[in-house]
Each structure stands twice: as C-alpha cells, then as structure tokens.
C-alpha positions as CSV (number, residue, x, y, z in Angstrom):
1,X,92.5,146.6,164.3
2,X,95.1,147.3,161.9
3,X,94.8,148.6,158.3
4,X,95.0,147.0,155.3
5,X,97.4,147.4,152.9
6,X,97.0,148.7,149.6
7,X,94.7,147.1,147.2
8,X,97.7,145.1,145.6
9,X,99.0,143.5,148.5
10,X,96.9,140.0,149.7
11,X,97.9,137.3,152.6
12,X,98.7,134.3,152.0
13,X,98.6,131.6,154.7
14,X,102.1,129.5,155.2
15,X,102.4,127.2,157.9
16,X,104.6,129.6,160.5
17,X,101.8,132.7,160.2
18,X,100.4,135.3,157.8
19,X,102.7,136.8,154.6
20,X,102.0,139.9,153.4
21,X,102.5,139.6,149.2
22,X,102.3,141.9,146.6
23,X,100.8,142.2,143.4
24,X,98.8,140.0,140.8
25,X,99.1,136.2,141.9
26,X,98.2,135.7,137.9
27,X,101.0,138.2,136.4
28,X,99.8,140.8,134.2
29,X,97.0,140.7,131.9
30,X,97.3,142.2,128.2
31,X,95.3,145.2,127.6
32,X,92.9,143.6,124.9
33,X,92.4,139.8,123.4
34,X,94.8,138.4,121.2
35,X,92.1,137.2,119.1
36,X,89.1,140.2,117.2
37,X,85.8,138.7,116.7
38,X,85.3,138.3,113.2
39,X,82.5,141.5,111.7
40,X,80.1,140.5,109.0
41,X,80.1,142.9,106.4
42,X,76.2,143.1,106.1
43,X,73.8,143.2,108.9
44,X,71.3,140.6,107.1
45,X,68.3,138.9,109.3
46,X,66.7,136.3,107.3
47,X,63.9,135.0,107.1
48,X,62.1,131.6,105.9
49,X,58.7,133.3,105.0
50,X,56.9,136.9,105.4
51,X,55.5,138.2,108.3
52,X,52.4,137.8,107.2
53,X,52.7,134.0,106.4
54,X,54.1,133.4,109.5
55,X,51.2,135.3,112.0
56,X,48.9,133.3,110.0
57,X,50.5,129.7,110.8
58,X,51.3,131.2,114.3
59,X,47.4,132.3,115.0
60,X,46.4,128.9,113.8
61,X,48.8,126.9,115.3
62,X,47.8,127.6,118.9
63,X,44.2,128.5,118.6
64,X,44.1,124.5,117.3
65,X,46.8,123.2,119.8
66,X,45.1,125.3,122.8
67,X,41.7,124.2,121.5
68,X,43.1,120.4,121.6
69,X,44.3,120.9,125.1
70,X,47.7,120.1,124.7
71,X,51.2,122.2,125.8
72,X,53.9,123.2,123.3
73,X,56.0,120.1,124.6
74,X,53.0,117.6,124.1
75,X,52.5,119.0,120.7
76,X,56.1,118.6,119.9
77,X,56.2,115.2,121.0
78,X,53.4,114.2,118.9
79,X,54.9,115.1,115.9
80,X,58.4,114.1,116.8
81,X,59.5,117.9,117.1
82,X,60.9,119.9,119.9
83,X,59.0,122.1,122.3
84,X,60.8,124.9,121.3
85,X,59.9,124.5,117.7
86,X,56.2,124.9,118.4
87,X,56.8,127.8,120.4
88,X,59.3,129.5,117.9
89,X,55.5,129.0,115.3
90,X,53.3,130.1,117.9
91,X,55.4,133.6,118.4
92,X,55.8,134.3,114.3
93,X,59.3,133.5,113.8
94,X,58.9,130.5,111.8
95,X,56.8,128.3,110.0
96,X,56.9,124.6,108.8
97,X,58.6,124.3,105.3
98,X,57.9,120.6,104.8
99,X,53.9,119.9,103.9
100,X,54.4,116.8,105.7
101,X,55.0,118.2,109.0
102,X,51.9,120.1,108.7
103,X,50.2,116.8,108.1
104,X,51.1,115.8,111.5
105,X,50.5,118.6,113.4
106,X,47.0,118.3,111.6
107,X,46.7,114.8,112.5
108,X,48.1,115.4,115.9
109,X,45.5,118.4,116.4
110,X,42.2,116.3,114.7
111,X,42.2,119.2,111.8
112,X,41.3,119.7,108.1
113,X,45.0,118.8,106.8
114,X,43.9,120.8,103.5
115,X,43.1,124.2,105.7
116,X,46.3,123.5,107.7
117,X,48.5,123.5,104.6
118,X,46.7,126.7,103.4
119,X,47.8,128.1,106.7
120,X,51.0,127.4,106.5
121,X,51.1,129.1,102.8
122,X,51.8,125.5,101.4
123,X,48.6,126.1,99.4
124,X,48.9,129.0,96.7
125,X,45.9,130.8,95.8
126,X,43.7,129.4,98.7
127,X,43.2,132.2,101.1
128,X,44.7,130.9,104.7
129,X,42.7,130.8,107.6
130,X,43.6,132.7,111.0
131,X,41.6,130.2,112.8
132,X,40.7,126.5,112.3
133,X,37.2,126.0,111.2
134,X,36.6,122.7,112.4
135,X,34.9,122.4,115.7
136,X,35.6,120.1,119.0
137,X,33.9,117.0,119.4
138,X,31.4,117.0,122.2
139,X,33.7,115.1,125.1
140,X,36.8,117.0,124.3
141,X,34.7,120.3,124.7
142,X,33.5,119.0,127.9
143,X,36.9,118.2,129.6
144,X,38.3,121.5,128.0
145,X,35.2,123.5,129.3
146,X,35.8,121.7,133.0
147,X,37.0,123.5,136.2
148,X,39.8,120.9,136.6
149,X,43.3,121.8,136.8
150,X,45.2,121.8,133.7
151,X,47.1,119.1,134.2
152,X,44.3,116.8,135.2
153,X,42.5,118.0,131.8
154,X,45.6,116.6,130.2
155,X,45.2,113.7,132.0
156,X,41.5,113.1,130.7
157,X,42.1,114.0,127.0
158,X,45.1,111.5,127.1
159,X,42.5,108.6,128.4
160,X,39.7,109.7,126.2
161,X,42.7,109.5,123.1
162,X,43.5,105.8,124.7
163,X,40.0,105.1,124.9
164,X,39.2,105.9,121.5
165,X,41.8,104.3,120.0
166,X,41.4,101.0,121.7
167,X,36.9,100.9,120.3
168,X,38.6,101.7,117.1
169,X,40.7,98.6,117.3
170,X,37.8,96.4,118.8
171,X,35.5,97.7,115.7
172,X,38.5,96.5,113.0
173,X,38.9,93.3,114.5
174,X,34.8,93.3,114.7
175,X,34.9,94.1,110.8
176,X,37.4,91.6,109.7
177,X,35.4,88.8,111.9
178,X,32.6,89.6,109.9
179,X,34.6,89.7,106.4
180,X,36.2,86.7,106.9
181,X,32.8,84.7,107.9
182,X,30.8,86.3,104.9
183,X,33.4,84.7,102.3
C-alpha cells in the first residue's frame, strides 16, 4: 500500500478517479471568537430562603410525598407543577414562596395544611416540623407496607383515591336526598 500524504492533503472523489487536494476544505479559521462572553462583575449565587428553611421544607416534603406513595412527577401533577420542581424541594434548593402552593401539596399529600405552611417558613414564630405528624390511614399503610412492585402500589392508591372519592359523592347525594325530603 502506499502512504499517505501529509495531514493536510485529503481525496476527493470526481468521476474520472481519486484527486489528491490540499489544505482546509473550510479556509482558515480565526485564532479566537469574534464575539467575548460577557463577565459579571460579582460572583453572586442567590438564594430564595436559608439553608435551613429550605432542608426543613425538603425533609418534609418527601418524608409526606414518600409516605403518600407517590413519584416526584405524580406529585407535580397534582398540584399543577413540574417534576422537576418537586425534586429541586426535595434536594434543598428551593422552597415554595406562595402559601397557596403549599395548600396543595398539603391537600395533595392528606396533610395538616397549618404544619405544612410552618414547614415551609410561611408561619413565623411556629417552630417547623422536619417530619409530618399526621399519620397514614389504615388501607394506604397497607398498600404502602405490601410486597408489590412499586408501580402496582401506585396503581392501588390511585383506585383506593377513585374509590373514595366516588362513596364521598354517593354520601352528598345521600345527604341532599335526605335534606330536601325533611323540608
């Protein structure tokens, strides 16, 4: 076989054969860009809340979502917020700055919405809890507690949400039966 050339010379096909070229096929390149990033003058991370107030809503926030048996993007969902937002509370970096966005995750999670605001340092003066006090209900325990696959406990907490919702429509309907026959 025969050598190469150097390591500026390519081939380039043309219909007769093979033609030996040389050099760049773009041209030459300019030693540096035509346009400098712009430097800030201060190297400033901010931050909405401290450190502290943020590990508290972030210890909170996924003892109570793991405890509920949902994912970050199931959470999210729930209270019309991105997955990514959960997860940026669960790892410290922020926190909710709007009380009633902790009402929903407290809603969405079946918790005190009281305790969740003091977590989330909504609540001045009230000392915040790491953990939410309020325990599970007896079912969701049992599904959580369960050898099933985590998908399939997702699954039976979604039903048992349906189901509960739907006896809770049957008992209004019950009660304003009743209210309307006793007047």
């Amino acid at each position: 076989m025969g050598q190469r050339g150097s390591s500026k010379e390519r081939r380039v096909r043309r219909a007769p054969g093979w033609v030996l070229r040389k050099g760049r096929a773009t041209g030459p390149q300019p030693s540096r860009p035509a346009i400098k990033p712009l430097r800030m003058p201060y190297r400033v991370h901010m931050r909405n809340t401290s450190a502290m107030g943020r590990g508290t809503w972030a210890a909170y926030v996924l003892t109570a979502r793991e405890r509920a048996g949902l994912n970050k993007s199931e959470l999210g969902r729930r209270i019309g917020r991105d997955r990514a937002t959960v997860a940026r509370w669960e790892d410290g970096k922020h926190r909710p700055e709007d009380a009633d966005l902790v009402a929903r995750v407290a809603v969405a999670l079946g918790l005190d919405i009281d305790e969740a605001l003091a977590a989330a340092g909504m609540r001045p003066g009230v000392q915040p809890p790491a953990e939410p006090t309020q325990d599970l209900d007896e079912e969701t325990d049992l599904i959580l507690r369960s050898n099933v696959s985590p998908d399939m406990k997702r699954v039976m907490l979604q039903r048992l949400e349906d189901l509960r919702e739907r006896d809770k429509q049957r008992r209004m309907e019950d009660l304003r039966f009743m209210l309307e026959r006793s007047t």
